[in-house]
Biopython code that builds the backbone (N, CA, C, O; Angstrom):
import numpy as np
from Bio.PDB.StructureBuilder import StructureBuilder

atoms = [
    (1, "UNK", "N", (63.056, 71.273, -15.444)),
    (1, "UNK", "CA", (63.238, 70.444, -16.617)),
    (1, "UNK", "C", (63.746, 69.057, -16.201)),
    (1, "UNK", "O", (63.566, 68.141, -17.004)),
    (2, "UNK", "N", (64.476, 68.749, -14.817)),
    (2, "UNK", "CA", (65.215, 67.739, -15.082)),
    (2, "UNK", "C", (64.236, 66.668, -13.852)),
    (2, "UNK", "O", (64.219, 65.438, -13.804)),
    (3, "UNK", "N", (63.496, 67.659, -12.964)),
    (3, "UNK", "CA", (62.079, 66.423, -12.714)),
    (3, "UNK", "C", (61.158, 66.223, -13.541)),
    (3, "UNK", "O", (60.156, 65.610, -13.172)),
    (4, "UNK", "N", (61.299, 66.785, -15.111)),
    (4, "UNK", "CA", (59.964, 66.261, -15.684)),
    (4, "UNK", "C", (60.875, 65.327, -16.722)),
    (4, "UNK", "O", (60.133, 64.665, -17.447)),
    (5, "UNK", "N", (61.875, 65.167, -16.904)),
    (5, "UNK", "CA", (62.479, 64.241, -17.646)),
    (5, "UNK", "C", (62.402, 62.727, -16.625)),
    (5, "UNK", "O", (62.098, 61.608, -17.037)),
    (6, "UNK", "N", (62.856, 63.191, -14.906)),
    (6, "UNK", "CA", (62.815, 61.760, -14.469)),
    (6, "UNK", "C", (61.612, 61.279, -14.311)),
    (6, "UNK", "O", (61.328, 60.084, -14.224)),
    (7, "UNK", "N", (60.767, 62.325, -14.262)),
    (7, "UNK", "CA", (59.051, 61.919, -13.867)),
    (7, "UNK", "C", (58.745, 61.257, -15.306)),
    (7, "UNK", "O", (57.843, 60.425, -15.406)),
    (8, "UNK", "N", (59.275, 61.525, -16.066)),
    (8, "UNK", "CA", (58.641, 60.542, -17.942)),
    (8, "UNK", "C", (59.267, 59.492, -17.571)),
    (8, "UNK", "O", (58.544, 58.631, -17.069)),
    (9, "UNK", "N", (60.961, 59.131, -17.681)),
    (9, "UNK", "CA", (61.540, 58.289, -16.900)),
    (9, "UNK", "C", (61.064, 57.427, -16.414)),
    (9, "UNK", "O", (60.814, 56.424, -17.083)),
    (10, "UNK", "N", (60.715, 57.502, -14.862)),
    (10, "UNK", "CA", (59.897, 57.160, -13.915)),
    (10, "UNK", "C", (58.628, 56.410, -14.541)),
    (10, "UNK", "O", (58.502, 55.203, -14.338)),
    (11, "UNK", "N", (57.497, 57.256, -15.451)),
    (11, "UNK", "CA", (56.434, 56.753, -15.667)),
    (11, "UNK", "C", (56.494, 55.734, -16.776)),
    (11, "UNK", "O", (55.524, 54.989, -16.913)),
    (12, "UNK", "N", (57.562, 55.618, -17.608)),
    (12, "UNK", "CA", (58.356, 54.844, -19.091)),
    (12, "UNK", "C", (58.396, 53.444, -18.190)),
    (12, "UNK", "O", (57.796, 52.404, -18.465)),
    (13, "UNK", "N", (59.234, 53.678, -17.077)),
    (13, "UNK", "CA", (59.561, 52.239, -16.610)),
    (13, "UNK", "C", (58.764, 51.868, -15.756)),
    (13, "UNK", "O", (58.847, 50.689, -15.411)),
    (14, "UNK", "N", (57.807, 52.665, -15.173)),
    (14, "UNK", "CA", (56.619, 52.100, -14.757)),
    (14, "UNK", "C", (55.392, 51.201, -15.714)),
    (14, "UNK", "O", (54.605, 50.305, -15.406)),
    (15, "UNK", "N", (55.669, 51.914, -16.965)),
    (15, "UNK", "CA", (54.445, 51.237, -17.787)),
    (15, "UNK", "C", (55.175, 50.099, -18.779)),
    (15, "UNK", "O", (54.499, 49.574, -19.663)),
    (16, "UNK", "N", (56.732, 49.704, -18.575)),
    (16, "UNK", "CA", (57.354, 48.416, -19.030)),
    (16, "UNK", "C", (57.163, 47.404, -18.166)),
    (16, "UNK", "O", (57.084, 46.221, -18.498)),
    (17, "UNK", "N", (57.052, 48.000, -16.599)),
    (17, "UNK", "CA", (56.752, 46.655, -15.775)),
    (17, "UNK", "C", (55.221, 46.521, -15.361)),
    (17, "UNK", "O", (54.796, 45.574, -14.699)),
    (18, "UNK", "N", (54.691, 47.235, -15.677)),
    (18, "UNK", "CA", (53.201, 46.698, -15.643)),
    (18, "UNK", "C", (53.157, 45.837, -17.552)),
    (18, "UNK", "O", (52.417, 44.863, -17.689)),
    (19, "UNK", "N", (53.588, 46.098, -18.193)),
    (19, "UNK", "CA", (53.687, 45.336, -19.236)),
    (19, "UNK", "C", (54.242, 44.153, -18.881)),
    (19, "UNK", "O", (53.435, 43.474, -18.246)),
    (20, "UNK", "N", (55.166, 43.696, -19.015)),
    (20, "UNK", "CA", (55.750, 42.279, -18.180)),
    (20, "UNK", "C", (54.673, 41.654, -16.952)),
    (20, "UNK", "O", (54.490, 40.451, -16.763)),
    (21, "UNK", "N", (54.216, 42.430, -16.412)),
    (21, "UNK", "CA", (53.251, 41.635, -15.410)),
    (21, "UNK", "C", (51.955, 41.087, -15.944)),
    (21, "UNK", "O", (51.280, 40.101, -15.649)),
    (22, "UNK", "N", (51.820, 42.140, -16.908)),
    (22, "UNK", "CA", (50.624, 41.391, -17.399)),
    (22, "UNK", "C", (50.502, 40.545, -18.324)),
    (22, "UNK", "O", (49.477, 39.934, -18.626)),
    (23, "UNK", "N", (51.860, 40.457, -18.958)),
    (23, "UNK", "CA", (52.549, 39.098, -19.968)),
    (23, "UNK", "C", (52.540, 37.824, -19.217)),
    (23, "UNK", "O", (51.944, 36.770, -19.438)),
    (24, "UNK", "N", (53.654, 38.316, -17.919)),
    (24, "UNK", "CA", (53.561, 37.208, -17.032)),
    (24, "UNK", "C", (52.468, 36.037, -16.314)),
    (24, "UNK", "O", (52.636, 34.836, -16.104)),
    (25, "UNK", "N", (51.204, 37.003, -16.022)),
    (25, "UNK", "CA", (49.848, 36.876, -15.711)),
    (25, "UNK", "C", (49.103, 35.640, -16.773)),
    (25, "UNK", "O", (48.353, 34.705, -16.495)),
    (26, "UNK", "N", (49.571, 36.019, -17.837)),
    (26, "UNK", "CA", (48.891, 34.836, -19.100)),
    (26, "UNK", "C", (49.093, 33.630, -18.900)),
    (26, "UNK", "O", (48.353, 32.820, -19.457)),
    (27, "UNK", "N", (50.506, 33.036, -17.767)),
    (27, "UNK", "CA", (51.122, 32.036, -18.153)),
    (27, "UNK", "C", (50.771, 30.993, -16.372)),
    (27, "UNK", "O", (51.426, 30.607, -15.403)),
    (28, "UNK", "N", (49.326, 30.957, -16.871)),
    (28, "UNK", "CA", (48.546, 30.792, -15.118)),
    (28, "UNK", "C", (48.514, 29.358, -14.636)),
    (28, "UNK", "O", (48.234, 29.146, -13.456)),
    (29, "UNK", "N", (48.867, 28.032, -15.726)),
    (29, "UNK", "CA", (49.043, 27.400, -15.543)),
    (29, "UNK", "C", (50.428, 26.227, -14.736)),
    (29, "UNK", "O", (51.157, 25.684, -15.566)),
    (30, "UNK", "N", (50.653, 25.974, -13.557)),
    (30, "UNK", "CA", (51.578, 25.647, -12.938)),
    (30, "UNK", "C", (51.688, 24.216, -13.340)),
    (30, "UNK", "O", (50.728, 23.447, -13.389)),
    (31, "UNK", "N", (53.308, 23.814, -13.711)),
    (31, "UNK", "CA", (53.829, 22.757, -13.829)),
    (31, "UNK", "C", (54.910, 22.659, -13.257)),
    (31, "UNK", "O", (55.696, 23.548, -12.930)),
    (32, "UNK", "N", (54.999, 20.984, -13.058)),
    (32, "UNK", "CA", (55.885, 20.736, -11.617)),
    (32, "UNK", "C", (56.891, 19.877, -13.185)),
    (32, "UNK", "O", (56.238, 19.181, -13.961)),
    (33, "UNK", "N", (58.011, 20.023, -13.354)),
    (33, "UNK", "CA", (58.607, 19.127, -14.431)),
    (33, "UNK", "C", (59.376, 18.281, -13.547)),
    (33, "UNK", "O", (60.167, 18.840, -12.786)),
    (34, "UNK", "N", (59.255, 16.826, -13.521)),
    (34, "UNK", "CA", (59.663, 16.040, -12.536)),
    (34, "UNK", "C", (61.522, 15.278, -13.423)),
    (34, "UNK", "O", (62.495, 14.656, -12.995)),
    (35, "UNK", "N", (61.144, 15.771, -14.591)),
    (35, "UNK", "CA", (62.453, 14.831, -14.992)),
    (35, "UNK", "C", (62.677, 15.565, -16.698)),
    (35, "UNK", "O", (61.710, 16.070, -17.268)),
    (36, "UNK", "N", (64.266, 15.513, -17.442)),
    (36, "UNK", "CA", (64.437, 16.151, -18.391)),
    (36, "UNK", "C", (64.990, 15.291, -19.089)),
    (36, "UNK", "O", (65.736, 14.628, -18.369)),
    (37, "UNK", "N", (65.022, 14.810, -20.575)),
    (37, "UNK", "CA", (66.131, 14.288, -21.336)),
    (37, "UNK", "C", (65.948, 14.707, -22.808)),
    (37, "UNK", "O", (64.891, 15.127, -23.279)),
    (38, "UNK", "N", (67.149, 14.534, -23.502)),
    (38, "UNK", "CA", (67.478, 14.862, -24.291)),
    (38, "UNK", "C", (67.204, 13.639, -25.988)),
    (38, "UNK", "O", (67.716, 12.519, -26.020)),
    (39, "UNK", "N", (66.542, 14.068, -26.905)),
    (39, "UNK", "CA", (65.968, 12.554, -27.722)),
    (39, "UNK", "C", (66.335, 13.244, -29.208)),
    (39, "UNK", "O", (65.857, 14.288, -29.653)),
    (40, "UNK", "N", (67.531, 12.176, -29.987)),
    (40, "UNK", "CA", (67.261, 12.106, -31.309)),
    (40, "UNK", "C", (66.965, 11.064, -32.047)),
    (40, "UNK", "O", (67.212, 9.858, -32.037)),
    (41, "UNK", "N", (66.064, 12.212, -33.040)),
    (41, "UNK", "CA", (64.985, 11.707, -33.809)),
    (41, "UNK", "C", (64.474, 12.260, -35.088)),
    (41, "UNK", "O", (63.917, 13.358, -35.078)),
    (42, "UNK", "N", (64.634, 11.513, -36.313)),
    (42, "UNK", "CA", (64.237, 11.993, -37.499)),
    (42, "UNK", "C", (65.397, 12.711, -37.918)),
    (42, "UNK", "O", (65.588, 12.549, -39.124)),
    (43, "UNK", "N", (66.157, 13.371, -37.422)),
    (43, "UNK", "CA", (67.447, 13.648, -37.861)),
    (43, "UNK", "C", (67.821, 15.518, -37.388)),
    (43, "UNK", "O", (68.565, 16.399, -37.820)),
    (44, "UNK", "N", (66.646, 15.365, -36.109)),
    (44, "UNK", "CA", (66.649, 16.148, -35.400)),
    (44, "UNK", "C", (66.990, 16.130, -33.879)),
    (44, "UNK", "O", (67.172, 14.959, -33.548)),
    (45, "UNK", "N", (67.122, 16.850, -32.992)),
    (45, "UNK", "CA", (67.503, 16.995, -31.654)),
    (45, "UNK", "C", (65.785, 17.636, -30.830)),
    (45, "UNK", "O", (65.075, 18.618, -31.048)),
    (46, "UNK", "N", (65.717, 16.632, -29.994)),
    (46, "UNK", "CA", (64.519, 17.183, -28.879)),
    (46, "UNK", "C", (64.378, 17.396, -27.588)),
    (46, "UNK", "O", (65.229, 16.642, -27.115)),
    (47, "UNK", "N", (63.768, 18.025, -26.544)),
    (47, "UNK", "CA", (63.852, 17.722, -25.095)),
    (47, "UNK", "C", (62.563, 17.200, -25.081)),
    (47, "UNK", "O", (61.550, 17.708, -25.562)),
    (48, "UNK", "N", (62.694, 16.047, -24.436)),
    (48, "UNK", "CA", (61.051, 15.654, -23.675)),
    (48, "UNK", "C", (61.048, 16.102, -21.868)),
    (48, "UNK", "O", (61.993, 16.286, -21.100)),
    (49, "UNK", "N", (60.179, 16.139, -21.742)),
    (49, "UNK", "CA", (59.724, 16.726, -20.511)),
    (49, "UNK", "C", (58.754, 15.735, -19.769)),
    (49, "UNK", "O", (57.933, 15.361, -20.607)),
    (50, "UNK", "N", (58.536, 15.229, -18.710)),
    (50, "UNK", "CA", (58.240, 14.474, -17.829)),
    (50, "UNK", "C", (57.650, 15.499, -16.453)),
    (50, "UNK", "O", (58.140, 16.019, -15.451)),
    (51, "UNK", "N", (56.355, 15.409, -17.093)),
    (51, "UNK", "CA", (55.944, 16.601, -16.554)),
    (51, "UNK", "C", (54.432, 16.209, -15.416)),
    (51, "UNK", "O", (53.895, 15.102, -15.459)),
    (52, "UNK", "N", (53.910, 17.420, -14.400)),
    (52, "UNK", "CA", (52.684, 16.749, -13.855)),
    (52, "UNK", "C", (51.882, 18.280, -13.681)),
    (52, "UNK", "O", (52.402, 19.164, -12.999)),
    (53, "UNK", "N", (50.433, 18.502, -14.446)),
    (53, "UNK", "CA", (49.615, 19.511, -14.646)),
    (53, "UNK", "C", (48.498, 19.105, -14.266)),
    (53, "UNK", "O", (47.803, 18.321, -14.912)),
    (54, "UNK", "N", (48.148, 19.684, -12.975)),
    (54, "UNK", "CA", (46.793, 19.548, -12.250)),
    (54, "UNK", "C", (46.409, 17.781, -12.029)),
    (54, "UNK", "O", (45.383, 17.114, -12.165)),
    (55, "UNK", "N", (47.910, 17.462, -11.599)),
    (55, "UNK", "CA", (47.544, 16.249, -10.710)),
    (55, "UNK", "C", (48.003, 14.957, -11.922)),
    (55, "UNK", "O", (48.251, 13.805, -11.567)),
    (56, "UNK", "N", (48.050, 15.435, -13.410)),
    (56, "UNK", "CA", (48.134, 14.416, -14.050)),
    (56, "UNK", "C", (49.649, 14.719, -14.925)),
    (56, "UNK", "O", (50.233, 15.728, -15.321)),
    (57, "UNK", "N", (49.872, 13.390, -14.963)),
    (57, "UNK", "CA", (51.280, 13.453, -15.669)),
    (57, "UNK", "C", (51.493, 13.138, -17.210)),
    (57, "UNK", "O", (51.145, 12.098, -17.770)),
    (58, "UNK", "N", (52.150, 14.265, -17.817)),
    (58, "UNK", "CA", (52.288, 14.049, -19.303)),
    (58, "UNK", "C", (53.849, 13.730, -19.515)),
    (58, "UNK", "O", (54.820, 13.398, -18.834)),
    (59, "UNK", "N", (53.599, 13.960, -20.564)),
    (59, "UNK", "CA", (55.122, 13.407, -21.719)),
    (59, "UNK", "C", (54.861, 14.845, -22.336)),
    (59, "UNK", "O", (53.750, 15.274, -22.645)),
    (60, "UNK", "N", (56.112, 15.546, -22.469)),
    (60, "UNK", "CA", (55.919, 17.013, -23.507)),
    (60, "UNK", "C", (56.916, 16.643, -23.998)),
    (60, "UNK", "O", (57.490, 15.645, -23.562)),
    (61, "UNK", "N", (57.520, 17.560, -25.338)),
    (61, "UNK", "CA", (58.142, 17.527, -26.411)),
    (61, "UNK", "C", (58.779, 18.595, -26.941)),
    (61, "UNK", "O", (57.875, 19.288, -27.407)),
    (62, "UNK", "N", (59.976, 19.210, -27.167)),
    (62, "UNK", "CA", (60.087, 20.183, -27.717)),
    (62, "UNK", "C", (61.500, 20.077, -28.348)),
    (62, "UNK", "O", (62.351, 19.260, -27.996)),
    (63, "UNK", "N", (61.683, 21.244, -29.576)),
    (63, "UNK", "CA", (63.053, 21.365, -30.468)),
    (63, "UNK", "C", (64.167, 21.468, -29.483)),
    (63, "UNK", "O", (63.387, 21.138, -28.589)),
    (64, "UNK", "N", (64.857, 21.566, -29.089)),
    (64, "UNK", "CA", (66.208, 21.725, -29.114)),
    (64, "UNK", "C", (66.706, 22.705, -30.338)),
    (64, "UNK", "O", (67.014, 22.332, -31.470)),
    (65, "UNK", "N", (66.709, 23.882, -29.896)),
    (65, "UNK", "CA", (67.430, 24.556, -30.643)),
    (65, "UNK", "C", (68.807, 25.135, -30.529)),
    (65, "UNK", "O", (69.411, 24.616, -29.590)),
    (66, "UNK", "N", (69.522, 26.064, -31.190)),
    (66, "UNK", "CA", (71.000, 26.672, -31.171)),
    (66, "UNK", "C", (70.717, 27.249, -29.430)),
    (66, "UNK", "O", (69.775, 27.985, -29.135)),
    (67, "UNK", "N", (71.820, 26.694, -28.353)),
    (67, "UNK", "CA", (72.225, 27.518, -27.422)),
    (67, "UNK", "C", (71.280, 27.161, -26.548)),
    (67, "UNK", "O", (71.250, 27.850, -25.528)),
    (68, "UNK", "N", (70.199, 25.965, -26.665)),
    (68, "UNK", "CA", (68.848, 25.860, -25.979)),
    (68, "UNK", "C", (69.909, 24.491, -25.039)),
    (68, "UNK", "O", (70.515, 23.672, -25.730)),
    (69, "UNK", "N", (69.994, 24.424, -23.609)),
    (69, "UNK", "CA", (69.982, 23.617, -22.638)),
    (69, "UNK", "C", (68.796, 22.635, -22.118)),
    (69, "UNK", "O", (67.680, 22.820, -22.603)),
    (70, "UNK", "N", (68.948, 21.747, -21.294)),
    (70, "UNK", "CA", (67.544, 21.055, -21.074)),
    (70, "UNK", "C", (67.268, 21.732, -20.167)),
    (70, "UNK", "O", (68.083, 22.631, -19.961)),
    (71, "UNK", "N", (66.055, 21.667, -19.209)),
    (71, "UNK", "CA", (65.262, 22.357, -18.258)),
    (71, "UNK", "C", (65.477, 21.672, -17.124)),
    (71, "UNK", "O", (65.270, 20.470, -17.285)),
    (72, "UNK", "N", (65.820, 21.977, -16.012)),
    (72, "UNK", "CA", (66.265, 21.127, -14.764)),
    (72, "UNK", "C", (64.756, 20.953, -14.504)),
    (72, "UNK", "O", (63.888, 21.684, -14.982)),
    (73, "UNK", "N", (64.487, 19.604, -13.462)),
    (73, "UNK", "CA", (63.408, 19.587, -12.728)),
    (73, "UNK", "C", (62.840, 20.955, -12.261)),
    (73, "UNK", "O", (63.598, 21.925, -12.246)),
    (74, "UNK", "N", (61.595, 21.079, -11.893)),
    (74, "UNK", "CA", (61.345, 22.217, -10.974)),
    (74, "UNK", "C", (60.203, 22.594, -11.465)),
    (74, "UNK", "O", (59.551, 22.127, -12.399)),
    (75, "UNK", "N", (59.986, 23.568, -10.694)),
    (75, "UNK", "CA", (58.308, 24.459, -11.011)),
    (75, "UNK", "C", (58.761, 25.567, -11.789)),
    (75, "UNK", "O", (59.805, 26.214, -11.702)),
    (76, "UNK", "N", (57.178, 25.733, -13.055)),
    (76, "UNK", "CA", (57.221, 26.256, -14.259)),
    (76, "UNK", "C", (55.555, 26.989, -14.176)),
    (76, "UNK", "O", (54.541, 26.776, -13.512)),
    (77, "UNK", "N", (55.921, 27.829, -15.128)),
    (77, "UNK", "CA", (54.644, 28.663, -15.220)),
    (77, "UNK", "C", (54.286, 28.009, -17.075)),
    (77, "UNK", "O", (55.094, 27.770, -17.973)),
    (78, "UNK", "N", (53.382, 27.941, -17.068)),
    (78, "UNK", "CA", (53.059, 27.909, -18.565)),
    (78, "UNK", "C", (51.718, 27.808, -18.842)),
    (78, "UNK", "O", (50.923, 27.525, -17.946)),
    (79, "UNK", "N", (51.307, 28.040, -20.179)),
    (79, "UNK", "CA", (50.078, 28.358, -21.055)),
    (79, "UNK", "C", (49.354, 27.555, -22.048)),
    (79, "UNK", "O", (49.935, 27.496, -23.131)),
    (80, "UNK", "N", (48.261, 26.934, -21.972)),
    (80, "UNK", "CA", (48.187, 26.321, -23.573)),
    (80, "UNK", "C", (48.391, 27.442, -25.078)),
    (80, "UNK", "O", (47.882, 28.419, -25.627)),
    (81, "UNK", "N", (49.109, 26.811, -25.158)),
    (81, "UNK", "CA", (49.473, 27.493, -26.990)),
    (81, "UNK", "C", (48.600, 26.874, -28.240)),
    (81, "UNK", "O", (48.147, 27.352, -29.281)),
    (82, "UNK", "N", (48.591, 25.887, -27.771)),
    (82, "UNK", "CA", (47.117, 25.417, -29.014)),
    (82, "UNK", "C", (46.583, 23.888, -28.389)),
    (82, "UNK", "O", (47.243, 22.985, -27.877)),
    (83, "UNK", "N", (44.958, 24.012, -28.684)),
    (83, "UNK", "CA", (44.769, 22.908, -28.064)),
    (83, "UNK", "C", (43.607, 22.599, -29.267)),
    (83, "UNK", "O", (42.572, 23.199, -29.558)),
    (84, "UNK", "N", (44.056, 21.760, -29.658)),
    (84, "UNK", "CA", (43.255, 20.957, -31.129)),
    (84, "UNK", "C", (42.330, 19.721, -30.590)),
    (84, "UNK", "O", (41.595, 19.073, -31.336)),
    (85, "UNK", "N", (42.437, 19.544, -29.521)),
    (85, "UNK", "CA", (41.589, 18.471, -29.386)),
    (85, "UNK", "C", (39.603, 18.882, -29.465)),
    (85, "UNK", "O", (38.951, 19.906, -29.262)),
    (86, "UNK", "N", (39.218, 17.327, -29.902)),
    (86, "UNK", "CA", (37.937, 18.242, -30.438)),
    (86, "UNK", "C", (36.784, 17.810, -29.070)),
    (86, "UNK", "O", (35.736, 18.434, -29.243)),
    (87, "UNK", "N", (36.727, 16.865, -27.715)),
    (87, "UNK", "CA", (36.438, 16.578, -27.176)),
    (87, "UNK", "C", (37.422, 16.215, -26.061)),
    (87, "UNK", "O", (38.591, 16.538, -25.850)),
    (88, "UNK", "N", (36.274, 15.189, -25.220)),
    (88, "UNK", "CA", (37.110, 15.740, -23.255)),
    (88, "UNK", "C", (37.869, 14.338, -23.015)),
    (88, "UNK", "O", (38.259, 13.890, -21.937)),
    (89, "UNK", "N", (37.977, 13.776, -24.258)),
    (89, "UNK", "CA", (38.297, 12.140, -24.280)),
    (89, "UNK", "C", (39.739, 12.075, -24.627)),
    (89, "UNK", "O", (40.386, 11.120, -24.198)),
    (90, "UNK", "N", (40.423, 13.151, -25.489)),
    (90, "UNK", "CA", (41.374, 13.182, -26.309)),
    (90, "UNK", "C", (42.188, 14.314, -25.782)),
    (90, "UNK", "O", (41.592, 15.242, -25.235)),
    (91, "UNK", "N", (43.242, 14.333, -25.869)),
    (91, "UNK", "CA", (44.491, 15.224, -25.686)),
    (91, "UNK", "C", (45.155, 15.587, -27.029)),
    (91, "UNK", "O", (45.450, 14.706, -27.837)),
    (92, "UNK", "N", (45.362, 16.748, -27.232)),
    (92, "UNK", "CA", (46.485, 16.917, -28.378)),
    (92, "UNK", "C", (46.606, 18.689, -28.289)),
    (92, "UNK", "O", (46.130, 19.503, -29.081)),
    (93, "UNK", "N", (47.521, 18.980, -26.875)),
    (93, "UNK", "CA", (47.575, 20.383, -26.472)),
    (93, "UNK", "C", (49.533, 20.618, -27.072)),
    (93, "UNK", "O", (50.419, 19.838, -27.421)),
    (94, "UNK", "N", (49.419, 22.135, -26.903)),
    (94, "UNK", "CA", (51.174, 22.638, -26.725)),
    (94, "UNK", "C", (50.615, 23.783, -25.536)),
    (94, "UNK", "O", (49.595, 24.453, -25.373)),
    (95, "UNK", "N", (51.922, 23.581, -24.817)),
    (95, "UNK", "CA", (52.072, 24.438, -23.921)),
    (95, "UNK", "C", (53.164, 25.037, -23.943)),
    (95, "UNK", "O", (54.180, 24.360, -24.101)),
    (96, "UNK", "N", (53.257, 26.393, -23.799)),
    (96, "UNK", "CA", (53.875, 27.406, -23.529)),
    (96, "UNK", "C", (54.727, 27.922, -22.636)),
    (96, "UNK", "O", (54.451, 29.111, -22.475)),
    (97, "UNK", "N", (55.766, 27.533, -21.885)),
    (97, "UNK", "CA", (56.677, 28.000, -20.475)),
    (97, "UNK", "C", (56.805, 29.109, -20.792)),
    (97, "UNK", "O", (56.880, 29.424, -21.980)),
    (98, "UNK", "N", (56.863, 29.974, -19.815)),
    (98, "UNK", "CA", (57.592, 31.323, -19.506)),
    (98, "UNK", "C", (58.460, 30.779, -18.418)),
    (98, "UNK", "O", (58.056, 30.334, -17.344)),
    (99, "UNK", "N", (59.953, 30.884, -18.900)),
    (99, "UNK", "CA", (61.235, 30.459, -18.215)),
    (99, "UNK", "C", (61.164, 31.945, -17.442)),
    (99, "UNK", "O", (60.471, 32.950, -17.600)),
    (100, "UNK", "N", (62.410, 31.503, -16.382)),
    (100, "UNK", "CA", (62.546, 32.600, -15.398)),
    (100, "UNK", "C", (63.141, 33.444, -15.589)),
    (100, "UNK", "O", (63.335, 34.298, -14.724)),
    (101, "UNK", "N", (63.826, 33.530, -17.221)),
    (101, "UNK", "CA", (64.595, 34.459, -17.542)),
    (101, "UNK", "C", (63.553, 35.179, -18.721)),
    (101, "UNK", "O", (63.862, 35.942, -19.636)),
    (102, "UNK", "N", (62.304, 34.677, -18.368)),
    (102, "UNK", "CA", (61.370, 35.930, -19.077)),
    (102, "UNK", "C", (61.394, 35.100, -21.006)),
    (102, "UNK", "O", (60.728, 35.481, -21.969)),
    (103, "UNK", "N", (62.344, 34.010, -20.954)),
    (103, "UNK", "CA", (62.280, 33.185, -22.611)),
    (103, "UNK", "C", (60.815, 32.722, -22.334)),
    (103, "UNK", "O", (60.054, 32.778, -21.368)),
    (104, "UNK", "N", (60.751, 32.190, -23.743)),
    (104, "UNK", "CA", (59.600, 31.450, -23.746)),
    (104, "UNK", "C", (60.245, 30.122, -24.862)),
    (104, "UNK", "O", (61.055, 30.244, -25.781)),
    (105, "UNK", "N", (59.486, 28.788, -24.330)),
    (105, "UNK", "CA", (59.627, 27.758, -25.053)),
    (105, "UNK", "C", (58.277, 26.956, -25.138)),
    (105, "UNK", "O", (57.411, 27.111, -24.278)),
    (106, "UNK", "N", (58.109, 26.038, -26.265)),
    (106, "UNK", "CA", (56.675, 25.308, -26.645)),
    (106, "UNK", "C", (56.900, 23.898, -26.312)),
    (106, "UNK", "O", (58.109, 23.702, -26.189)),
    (107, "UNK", "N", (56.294, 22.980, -26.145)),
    (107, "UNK", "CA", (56.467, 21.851, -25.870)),
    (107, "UNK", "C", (55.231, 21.399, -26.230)),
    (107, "UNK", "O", (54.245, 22.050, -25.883)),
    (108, "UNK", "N", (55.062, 19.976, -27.133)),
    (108, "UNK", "CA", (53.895, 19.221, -27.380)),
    (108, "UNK", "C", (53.597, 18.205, -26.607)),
    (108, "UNK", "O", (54.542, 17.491, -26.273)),
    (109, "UNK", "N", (52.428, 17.909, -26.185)),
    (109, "UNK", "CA", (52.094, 16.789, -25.389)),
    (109, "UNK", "C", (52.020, 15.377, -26.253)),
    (109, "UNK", "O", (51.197, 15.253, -27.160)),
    (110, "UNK", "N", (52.843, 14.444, -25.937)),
    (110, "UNK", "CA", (53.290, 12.897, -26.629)),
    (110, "UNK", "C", (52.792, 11.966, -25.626)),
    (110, "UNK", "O", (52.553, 10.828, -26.030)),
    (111, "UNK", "N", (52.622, 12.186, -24.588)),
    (111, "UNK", "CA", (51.902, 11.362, -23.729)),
    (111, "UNK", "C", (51.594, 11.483, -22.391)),
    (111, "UNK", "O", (52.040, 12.286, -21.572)),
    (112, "UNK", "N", (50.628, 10.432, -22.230)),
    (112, "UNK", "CA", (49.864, 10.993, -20.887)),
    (112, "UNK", "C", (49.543, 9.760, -20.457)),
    (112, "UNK", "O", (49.434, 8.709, -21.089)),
    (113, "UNK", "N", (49.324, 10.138, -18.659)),
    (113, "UNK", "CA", (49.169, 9.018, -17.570)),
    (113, "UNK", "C", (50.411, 8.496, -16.639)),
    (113, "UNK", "O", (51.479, 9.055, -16.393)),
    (114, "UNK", "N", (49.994, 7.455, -16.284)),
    (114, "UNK", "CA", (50.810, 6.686, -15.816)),
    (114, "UNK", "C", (51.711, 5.928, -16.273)),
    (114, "UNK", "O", (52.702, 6.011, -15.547)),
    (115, "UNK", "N", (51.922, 4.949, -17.456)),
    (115, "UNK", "CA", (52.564, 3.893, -18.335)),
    (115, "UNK", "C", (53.701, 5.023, -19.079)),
    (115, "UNK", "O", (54.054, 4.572, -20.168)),
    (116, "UNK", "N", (54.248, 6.156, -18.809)),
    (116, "UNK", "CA", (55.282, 6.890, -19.226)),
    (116, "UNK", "C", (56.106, 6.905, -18.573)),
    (116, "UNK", "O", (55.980, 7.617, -17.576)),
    (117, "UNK", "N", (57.434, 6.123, -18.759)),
    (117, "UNK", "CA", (58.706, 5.776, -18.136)),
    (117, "UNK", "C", (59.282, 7.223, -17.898)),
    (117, "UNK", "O", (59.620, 7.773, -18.946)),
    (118, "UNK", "N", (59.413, 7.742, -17.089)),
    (118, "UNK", "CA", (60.329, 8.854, -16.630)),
    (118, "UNK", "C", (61.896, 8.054, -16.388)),
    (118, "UNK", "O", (62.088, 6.886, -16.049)),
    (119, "UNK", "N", (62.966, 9.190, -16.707)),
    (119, "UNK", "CA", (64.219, 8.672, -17.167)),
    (119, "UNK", "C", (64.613, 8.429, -15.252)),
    (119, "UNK", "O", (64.267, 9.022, -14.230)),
    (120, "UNK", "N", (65.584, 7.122, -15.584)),
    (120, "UNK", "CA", (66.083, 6.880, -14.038)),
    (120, "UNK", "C", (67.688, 7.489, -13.710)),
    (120, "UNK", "O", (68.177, 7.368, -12.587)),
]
sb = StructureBuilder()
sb.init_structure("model")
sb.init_model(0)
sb.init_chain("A")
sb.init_seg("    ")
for serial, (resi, resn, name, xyz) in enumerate(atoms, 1):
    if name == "N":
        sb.init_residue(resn, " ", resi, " ")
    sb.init_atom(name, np.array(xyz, "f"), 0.0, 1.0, " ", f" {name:<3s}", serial, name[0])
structure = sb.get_structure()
């Protein structure tokens, strides 16, 4: 009785971490976030992100919410979460981080290229 309880056990937490891996797996896109600050606006609190995805550098955007910190520089896994643009001319994506503590946060893209002052 008490190897077929650890063998369920065993197979329970085997099929939570193949779950997580294959959550993890979704989030295939690598970002390098080169710089973080903190922006109010409208009568709200935001983080922008100063970010570089497949060679090109954006401006991302996101809430600031209860207990939410900014994101240190560093490498990030993340996802498009919606991408509304209707052609290859235009940008207007959100992307998705999977933080290393398994959170997830959204961020909108506000700008792109070169002419985006990253904070000194």
């Amino acid at each position: 009785m008490k190897k077929l309880v650890l063998l369920m056990v065993l197979s329970l937490s085997s099929s939570v971490l193949a779950v997580d891996q294959t959550s993890a797996s979704n989030y295939g896109i690598a970002v390098q976030v080169t710089g973080s600050k903190l922006v109010y606006a409208g009568g709200g609190a935001y983080q922008d992100l100063y970010v570089i995805v497949d060679g090109t550098k954006y401006e991302l955007r996101g809430l600031m919410g209860a207990g939410k910190s900014l994101l240190k520089p560093g490498a990030y896994r993340a996802k498009v979460s919606h991408d509304r643009h209707k052609n290859e001319f235009e940008v207007w994506l959100s992307y998705e981080f999977l933080l290393p503590d398994s959170s997830k946060r959204t961020f909108d893209v506000v700008g792109v290229g070169e002419l985006i002052a990253e904070p000194h």
